[in-house]
C-alpha positions, 0 to 999 in steps of 0.5 A, spaced: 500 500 500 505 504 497 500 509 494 496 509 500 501 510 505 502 518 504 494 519 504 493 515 511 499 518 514 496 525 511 489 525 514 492 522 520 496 529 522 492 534 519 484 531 521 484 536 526 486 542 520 481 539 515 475 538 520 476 546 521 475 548 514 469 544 513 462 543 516 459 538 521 456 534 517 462 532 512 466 532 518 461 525 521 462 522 516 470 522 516 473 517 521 469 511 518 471 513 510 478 512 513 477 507 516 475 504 510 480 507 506 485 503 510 481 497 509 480 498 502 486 502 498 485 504 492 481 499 487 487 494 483 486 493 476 483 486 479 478 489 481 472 489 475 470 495 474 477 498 475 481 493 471 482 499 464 485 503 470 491 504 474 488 508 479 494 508 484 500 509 480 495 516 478 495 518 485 502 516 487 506 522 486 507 528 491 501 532 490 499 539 494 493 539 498 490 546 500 486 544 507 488 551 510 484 553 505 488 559 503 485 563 498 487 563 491 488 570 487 483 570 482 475 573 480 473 568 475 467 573 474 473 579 471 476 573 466 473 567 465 470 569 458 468 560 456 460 562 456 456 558 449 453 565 445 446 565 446 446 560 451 442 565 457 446 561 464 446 562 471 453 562 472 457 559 478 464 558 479 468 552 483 475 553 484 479 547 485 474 544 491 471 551 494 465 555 491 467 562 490 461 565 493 465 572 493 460 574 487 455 571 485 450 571 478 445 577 477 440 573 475 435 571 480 433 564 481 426 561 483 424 562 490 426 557 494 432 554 489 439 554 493 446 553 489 451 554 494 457 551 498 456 545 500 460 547 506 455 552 508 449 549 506 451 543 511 452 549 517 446 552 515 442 546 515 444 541 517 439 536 518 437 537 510 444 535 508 445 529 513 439 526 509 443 526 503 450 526 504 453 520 504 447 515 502 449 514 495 456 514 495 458 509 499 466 510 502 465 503 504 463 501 497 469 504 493 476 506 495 475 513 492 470 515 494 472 514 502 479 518 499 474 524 498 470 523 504 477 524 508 479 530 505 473 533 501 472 540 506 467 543 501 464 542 495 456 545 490 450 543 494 444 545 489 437 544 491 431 546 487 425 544 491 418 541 489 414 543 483 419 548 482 421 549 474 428 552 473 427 555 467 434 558 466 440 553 465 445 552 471 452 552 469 457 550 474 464 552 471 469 548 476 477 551 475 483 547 477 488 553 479 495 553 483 502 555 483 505 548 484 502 541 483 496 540 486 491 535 488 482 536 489 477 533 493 470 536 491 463 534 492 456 535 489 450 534 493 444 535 488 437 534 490 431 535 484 424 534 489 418 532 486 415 534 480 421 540 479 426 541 472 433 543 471 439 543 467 444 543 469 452 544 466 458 543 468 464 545 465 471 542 468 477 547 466 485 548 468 488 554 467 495 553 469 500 549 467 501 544 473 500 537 474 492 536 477 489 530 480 481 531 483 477 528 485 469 529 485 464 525 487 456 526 485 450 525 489 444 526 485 437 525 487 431 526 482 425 526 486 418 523 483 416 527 475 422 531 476 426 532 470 433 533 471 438 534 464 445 533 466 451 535 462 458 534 463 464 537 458 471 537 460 477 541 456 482 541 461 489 539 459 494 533 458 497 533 466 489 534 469 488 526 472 481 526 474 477 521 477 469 523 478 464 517 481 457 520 479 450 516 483 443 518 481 437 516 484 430 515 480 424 515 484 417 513 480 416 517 473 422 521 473 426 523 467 434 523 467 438 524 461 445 525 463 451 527 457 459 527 457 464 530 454 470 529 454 473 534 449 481 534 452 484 531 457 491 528 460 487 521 464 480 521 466 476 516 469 469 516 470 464 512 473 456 513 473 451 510 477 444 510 476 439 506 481 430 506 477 428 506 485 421 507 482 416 505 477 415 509 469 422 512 471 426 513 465 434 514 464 438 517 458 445 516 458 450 519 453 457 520 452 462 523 447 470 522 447 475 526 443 482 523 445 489 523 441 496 523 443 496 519 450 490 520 454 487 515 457 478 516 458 475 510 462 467 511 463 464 506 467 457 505 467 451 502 472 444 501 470 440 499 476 432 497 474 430 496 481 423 496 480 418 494 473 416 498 468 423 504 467 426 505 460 434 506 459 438 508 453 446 508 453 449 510 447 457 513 448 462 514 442 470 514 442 474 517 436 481 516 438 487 519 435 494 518 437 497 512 442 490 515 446 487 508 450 479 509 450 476 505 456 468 503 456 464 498 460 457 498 462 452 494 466 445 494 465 442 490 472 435 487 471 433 485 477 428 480 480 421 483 479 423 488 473 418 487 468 417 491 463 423 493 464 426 496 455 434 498 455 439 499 449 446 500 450 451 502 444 458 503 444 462 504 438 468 506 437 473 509 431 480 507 432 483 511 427 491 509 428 494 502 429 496 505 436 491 507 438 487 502 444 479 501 446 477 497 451 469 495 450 465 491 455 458 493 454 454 487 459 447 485 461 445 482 467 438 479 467 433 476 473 427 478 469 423 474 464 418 480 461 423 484 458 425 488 452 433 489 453 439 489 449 447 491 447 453 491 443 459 494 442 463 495 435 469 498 434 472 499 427 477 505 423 475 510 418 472 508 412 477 507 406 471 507 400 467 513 404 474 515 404 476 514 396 468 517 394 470 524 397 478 524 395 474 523 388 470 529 389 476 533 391 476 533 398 483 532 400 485 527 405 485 530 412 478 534 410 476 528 409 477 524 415 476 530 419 469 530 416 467 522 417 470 523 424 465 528 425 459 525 422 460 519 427 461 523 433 455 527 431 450 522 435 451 524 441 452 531 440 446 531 437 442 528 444 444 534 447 436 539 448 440 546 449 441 548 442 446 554 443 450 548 447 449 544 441 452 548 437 457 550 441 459 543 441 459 541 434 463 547 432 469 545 439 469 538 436 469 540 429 475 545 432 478 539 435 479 534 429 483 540 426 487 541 432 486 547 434 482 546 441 488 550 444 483 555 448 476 557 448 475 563 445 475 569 449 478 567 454 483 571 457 486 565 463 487 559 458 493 557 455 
């Protein structure tokens, strides 16, 4: 337990510094996340839902933590220019793992809709928050979320209360920031109540060229005939490690679509849980990777049909360029009793270099008999004849194959509802297939 080694010796000298700077609530749950941390270390590669990653060797080197939490000169309100044009937002901004709360949007939310810091939200409310912190993302279940639950000291609480409609779409930007190598452990707590709607946009971005590893664990609850739209893009940079555990709860006749986007990365591993815990429930699912040179993206997938009569989709597709190792399993779980259960789950793939490496694992696990269920995998290069036809028409090469890259990533994009943020992405990726994606556009803190 080499890797292990610096973080319990870490926690075991700073406990007392990380619970200052935090709230109760988090703090409660600490000591036992250690526990389990001890027990469990980081997930191997023997483990089945890790095997595409080597998730100690990520964390083994020397990396900062902030626990103090001294404050980072910066207003992302002043210089952070990376909004989609005509996309209306309520705009928030989480700096390495601390809300920034030093000025908020203009836009005024519904009454009774809170997006704060989780650290707040848990002093000033303590009980609403212990009824939902922890019970998703279990520490004794995964060596990373326990790694969190030790040292996370803040994160973003958003709550939007019973038949509240969020017109305005919520856009969380998340900036890694430092002068020095620097690690991060965020929390999300999200709680969409009955019959209440929400978009809601997170934007990961690093700004500083420095090698990052963070964490984020998301614990998302959509209440009955609520209906939440989440999206996830991250554009950071090839010495960002990011790991983010994801857990939604579906009550009965509630809708959740959830989209990921990576666009640029170094190594990411993302892992998405959803549990069907009421009937006529709906999950949506989609991602898109985009990765050349070496980075690694691993997305791990759970659909958890509890109860009879809910509907998933699962589609994600890779484009890989490069020596870039793209990782996909995903599991759709049937149990006992869940009639009338429909699911599909895709995966495709476009390798489009001999180097280039894809791992696919799409699965499912039936205990029910009325069902309507299935899944594939494929992977595959680009096209030689489709190739042949454009260069025949005067397309040159490599508008050509930046052209059939973009038809086949253009699936997912267009699963997106919000049109502006549609758009944008089309014209990013677009962008990232004829390697310019340096910097979003505007933006004065990118380089």
């Amino acid at each position: 337990m080499n890797a292990e080694k610096q973080y319990i010796d870490l926690y075991s000298e700073c406990r007392s510094l990380i619970a200052e700077h935090s709230a109760l609530v988090l703090n409660a749950r600490r000591e036992e996340a250690y526990e389990d941390f001890r027990r469990l270390g980081f997930p191997s590669q023997k483990v089945e839902r890790y095997k595409y990653t080597d998730v100690a060797a990520a964390f083994a080197p020397n990396y900062g933590l902030n626990l103090r939490h001294i404050d980072i000169p910066l207003n992302p309100y002043d210089v952070f220019r990376c909004d989609v044009p005509n996309l209306s937002t309520s705009l928030y901004f989480v700096v390495n793992d601390r809300f920034y709360d030093k000025a908020l949007p203009k836009a005024t939310l519904p009454e009774g809709v809170e997006v704060m810091s989780l650290a707040e939200a848990a002093t000033k409310n303590p009980h609403f928050i212990e009824k939902y912190y922890g019970r998703l993302a279990r520490s004794s279940k995964d060596g990373l979320n326990a790694l969190n639950t030790m040292f996370c000291q803040d994160g973003l609480f958003i709550h939007v209360p019973k038949g509240v409609v969020v017109e305005r779409p919520l856009q969380i930007i998340n900036i890694l920031r430092a002068d020095v190598d620097l690690m991060v452990n965020r929390r999300v707590l999200i709680v969409v109540e009955d019959g209440a709607e929400a978009k809601v946009l997170f934007c990961d971005h690093a700004i500083d060229d420095h090698q990052f590893l963070a964490t984020q664990v998301s614990e998302v609850y959509v209440g009955e005939n609520a209906h939440l739209e989440l999206y996830e893009l991250e554009e950071t940079h090839v010495k960002s490690h990011r790991f983010a555990n994801t857990y939604v709860d579906q009550q009965r006749s509630s809708v959740a679509t959830i989209d990921s986007i990576t666009l640029h990365n170094g190594l990411t591993r993302n892992r998405t849980d959803v549990t069907l815990s009421g009937e006529y429930a709906e999950t949506r699912m989609f991602g898109c990777v985009i990765a050349d040179k070496q980075q690694h993206v691993d997305n791990n997938t759970l659909i958890d049909h509890r109860v009879p009569n809910c509907q998933s989709t699962e589609l994600y597709k890779y484009v890989l360029d490069g020596e870039a190792v793209g990782a996909f399993a995903g599991r759709v779980l049937v149990r006992e009793g869940a009639q009338k259960t429909t699911s599909q789950e895709t995966n495709a793939n476009l390798v489009a270099t001999d180097t280039a490496r894809m791992y696919t694992q799409p699965m499912l696990e039936i205990y029910a008999d009325d069902v309507k269920c299935s899944h594939g995998s494929t992977v595959g290069q680009l096209n030689d004849e489709a190739l042949f036809y454009m260069r025949q028409r005067g397309i040159p090469d490599a508008e050509a194959r930046m052209l059939l890259k973009f038809a086949f990533a253009g699936e997912v994009l267009d699963s997106i509802t919000l049109e502006p943020l549609r758009d944008r992405l089309h014209y990013r990726v677009e962008k990232r297939f004829r390697g310019e994606l340096s910097k979003c556009e505007g933006c004065k803190l990118c380089k």
